[in-house]
N, C-alpha and C positions, 0 to 999 in steps of 0.2 A: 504493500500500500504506500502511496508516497506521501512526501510531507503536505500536510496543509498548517492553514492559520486553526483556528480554535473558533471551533461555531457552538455559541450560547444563544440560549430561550431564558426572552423574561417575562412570565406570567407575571399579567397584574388584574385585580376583579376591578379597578377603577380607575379614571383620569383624571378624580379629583384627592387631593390630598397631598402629601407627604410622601410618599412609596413612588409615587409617581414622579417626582422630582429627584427623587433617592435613584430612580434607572435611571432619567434622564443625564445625573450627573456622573455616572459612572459611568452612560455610552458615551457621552461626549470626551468624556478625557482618559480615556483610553491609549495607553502608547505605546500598543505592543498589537503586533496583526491579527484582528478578530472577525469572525461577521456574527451580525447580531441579528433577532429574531425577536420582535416584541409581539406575543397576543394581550387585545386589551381589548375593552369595551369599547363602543361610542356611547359614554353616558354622561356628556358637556363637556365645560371647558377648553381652556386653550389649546392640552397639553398635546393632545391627539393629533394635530395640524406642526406644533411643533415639534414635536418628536419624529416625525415625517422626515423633515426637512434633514437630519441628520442622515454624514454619509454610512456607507457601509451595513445597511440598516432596512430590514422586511419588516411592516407593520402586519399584522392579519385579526379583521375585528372578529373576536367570539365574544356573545353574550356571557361570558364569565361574574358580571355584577349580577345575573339573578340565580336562582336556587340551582343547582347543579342538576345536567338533562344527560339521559343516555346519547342525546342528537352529540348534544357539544361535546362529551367524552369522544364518541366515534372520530365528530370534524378532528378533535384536536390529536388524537392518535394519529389517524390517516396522516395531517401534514406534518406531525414530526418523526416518522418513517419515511418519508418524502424528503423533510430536512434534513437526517438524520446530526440532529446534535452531538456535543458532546456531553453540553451542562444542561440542565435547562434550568432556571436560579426562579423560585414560585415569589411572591411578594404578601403576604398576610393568608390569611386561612385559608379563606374562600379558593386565592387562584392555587391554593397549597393542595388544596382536598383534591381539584380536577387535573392542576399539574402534575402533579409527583405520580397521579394514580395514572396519568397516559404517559409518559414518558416512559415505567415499566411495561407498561401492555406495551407499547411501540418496540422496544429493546433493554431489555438487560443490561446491556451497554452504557447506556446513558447515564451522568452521576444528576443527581438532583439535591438540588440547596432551598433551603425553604430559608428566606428572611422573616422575621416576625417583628412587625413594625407594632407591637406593644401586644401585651397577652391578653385581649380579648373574654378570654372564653374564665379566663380566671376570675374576673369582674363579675360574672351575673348573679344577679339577686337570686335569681330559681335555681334553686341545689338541684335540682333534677338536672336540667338542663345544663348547667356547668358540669355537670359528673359525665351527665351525656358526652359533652362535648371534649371534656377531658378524656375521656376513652376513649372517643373517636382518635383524636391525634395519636394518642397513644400506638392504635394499631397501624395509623401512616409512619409509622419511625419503621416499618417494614419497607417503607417505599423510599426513606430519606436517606442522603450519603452524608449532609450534615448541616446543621441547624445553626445560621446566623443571629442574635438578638441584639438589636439597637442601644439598650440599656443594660447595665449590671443588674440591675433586679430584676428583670423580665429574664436572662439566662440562669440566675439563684432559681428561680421560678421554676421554670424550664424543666430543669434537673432533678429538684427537689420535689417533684409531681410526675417523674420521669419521663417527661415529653421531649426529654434530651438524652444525650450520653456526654457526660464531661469530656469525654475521648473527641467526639465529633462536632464538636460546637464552641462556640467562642464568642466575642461582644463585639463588635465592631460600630463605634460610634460613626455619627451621619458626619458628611461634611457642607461646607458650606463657602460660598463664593464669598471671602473676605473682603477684597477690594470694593468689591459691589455695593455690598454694606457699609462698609466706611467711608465710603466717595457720598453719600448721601447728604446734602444741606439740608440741617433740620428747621422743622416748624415754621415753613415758610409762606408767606401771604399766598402766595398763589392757588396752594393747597386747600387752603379754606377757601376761598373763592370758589375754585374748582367743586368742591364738596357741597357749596351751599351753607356752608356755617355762617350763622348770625354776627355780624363784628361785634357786638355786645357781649360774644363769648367770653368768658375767661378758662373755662377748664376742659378739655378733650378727653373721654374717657373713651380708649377703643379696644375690639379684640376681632384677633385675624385668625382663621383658620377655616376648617371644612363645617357647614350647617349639619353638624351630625347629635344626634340625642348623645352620644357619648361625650362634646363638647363641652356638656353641662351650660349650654346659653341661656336657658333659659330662667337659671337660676343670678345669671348677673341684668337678666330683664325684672326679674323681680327685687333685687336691689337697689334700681333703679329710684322709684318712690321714695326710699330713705334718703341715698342720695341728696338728691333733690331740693328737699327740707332741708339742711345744712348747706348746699351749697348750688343752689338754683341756677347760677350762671355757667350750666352744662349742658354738655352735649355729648351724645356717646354713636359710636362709632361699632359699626359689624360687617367689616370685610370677609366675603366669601359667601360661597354658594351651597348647599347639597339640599339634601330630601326635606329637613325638616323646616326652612324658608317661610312656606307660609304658617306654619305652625308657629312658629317665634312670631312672625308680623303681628298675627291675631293676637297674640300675648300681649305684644305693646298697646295693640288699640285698647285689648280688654284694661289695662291698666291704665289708659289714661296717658301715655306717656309718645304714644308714637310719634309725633312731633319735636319729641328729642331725641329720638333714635332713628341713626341712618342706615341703612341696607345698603350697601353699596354694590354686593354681590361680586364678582370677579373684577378684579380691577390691573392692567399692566403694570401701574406704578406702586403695587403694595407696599414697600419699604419706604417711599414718600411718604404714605400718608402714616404709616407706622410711626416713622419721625416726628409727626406733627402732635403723637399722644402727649399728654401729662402722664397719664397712668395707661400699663398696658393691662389687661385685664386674659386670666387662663383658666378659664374654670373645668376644665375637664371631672370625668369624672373617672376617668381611667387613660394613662397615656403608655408611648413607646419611649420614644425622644425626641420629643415637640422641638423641631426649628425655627416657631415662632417664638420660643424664650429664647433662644440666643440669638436670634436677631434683635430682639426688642433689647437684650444685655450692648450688645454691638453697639447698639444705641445711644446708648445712655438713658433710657427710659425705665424711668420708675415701674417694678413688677408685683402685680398680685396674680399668687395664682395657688392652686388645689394642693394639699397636702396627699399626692398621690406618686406613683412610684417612681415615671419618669422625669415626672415635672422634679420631683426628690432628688433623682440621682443627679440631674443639671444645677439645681440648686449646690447640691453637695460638693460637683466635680467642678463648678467657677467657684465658689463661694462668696454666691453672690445673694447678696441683705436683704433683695424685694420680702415683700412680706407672705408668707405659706398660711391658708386658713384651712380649715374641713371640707371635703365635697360635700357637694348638695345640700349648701347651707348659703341660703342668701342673706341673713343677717348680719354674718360673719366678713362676709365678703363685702356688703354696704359700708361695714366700720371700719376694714381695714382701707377701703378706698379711699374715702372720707382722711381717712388718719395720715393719709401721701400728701391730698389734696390742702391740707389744713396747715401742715409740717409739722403735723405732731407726732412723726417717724423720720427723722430726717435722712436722706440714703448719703453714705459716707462717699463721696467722692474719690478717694483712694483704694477704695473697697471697689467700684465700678471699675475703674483702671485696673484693680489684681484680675476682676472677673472679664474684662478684655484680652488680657493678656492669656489668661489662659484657654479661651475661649480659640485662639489664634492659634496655640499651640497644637489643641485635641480636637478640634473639629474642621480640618481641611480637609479637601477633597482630594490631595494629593495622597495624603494619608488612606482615605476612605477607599480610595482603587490599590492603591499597593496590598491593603492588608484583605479586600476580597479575592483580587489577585493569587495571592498567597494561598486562599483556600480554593480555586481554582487551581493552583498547580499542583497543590495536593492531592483537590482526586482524580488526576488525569497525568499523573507523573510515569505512569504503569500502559500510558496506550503511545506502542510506537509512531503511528501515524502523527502526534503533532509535534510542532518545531517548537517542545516545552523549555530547551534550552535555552532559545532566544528568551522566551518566557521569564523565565528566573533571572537570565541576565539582566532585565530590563529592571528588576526591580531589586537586586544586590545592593 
């Protein structure tokens, strides 16, 4: 057989979120000879059109975001036998359950990496359903070669509920376009204009991410109201889009408030108007490794957010001061907002600079592809057909 480059599949169930930037960052800065294989949904967003545009690079849409179909296992068999890969790398459950299980039907051959962009099934309220769910993975570690986790507590997790093997799995923190973020002028008049912000404002309270129930928004829509009361010259801010959208709107209306809450829904210049926070606001109620706190650290913006595991381990690994409250508690999270807005917390300024610094260290993208890299040459070290040599040379 002769040499080739190295052909990876990256299953993803969506094109909105975090995962989905997590591929895009690691096809693009790629610098060793690959071809790459994305299946993904068309379910919105930009990322679908941009991801495209990258070279060396097969898009193929499968309805992978809804409930998994004998149709979609067969399609996704058929084309990677077709493909025939080497990796095929899954991105969160969903595309983990119908990845890793076609990739074995297709060949034996194939190694398969499942990322876990935060542990999901570990969070549910319904003990059934989480036990469920925990079994279930459990019996795909028959189909896995090894288990990536974005945060140190999601792979303690992992392990410790044996949805891992210590042997085959590792942490591997996201990274993140540093220049990008630091090249940003903050809080700038245009941005409110742009936005529609009242010039009588005084304080911008915003948060960026996916409209998912997991986000916990609607527990900083109902903080709101207190809010308010102490510091009426607000306006708050909710970058991005998913499912739950109009479900939050009708919250705002129901309270009273939607006239100081903006929807802005997908927007190009997120980190602009991210800059333009007083407070950034993270209410999750379960995370991986939210890039939207270190971006808002990148910043210099004042942070509230959920005393939950990922949001934890960021905390822990900048050591950075924003202030951590309870999930699923809006009264908690009204005070501590309040308590930024008031400066009856004041954030240490030398403390922001330590958690830049380190933020610069552990979360590049340069880093982020060498050490996936690393588990790519691992389990492909063993098949004479690729040029693994160049491989490992590239990243010595």
């Amino acid at each position: 057989m002769t040499d080739r480059s190295l052909v990876v599949v990256h299953v993803l169930s969506s094109c909105l979120g975090g995962a989905s930037n997590h591929v895009y960052d690691l096809i693009q800065n790629t610098t060793v000879p690959c071809r790459y294989y994305v299946f993904i949904p068309d379910d919105g967003g930009a990322f679908l059109e941009r991801i495209k545009a990258l070279p060396a690079l097969t898009v193929i849409v499968l309805p992978i975001d809804r409930k998994p179909t004998l149709k979609v296992l067969i399609k996704m068999v058929g084309c990677l036998r077709e493909i025939n890969p080497d990796i095929v790398h899954c991105h969160g459950y969903r595309a983990g359950l119908v990845g890793r299980i076609s990739a074995k039907l297709a060949s034996r051959r194939i190694k398969t990496i499942l990322t876990v962009h935060g542990f999901h099934y570990f969070y549910y309220s319904n003990s059934f359903k989480r036990h469920l769910f925990l079994l279930l993975e459990r019996l795909l570690q028959g189909f896995t070669d090894f288990v990536i986790a974005v945060s140190p507590t999601d792979l303690r997790n992992l392990i410790q509920t044996n949805n891992a093997s210590s042997l085959r799995s590792r942490c591997i923190l996201c990274g993140l376009n540093i220049s990008e973020v630091t090249r940003i002028e903050k809080n700038t008049p245009s941005i409110r204009k742009r936005l529609n912000i009242p010039t009588e404002t005084i304080n911008i309270i915003g948060s960026v991410g996916r409209l998912h129930y997991q986000k916990g928004l609607d527990n900083f829509l109902y903080a709101i109201p207190a809010i308010l009361k102490q510091c009426p010259l607000s306006m708050f801010i909710i970058v991005g889009d998913g499912p739950e959208r109009i479900q939050l709107e009708s919250v705002a209306q129901t309270l009273g408030i939607a006239e100081k809450v903006i929807f802005c829904g997908h927007l190009p210049n997120v980190l602009e108007v991210l800059a333009c926070f007083d407070v950034f606001v993270f209410p999750s109620l379960w995370e991986g490794m939210p890039v939207g706190l270190l971006e808002a650290m990148l910043l210099s913006v004042p942070i509230v957010t959920t005393d939950v595991d990922g949001n934890r381990d960021i905390m822990d690994i900048t050591q950075n001061n924003g202030l951590i409250v309870p999930p699923n508690n809006s009264d908690a999270l009204a005070v501590a907002i309040v308590s930024l807005l008031r400066g009856q917390y004041p954030i240490n300024p030398s403390d922001m600079s330590s958690s830049i610094r380190i933020i610069k260290e552990k979360f590049t993208i340069p880093r982020l592809v060498n050490e996936t890299f690393e588990v790519y040459t691992k389990l492909t070290i063993c098949c004479p057909h690729l040029n693994v040599r160049d491989t490992i040379e590239a990243y010595k």
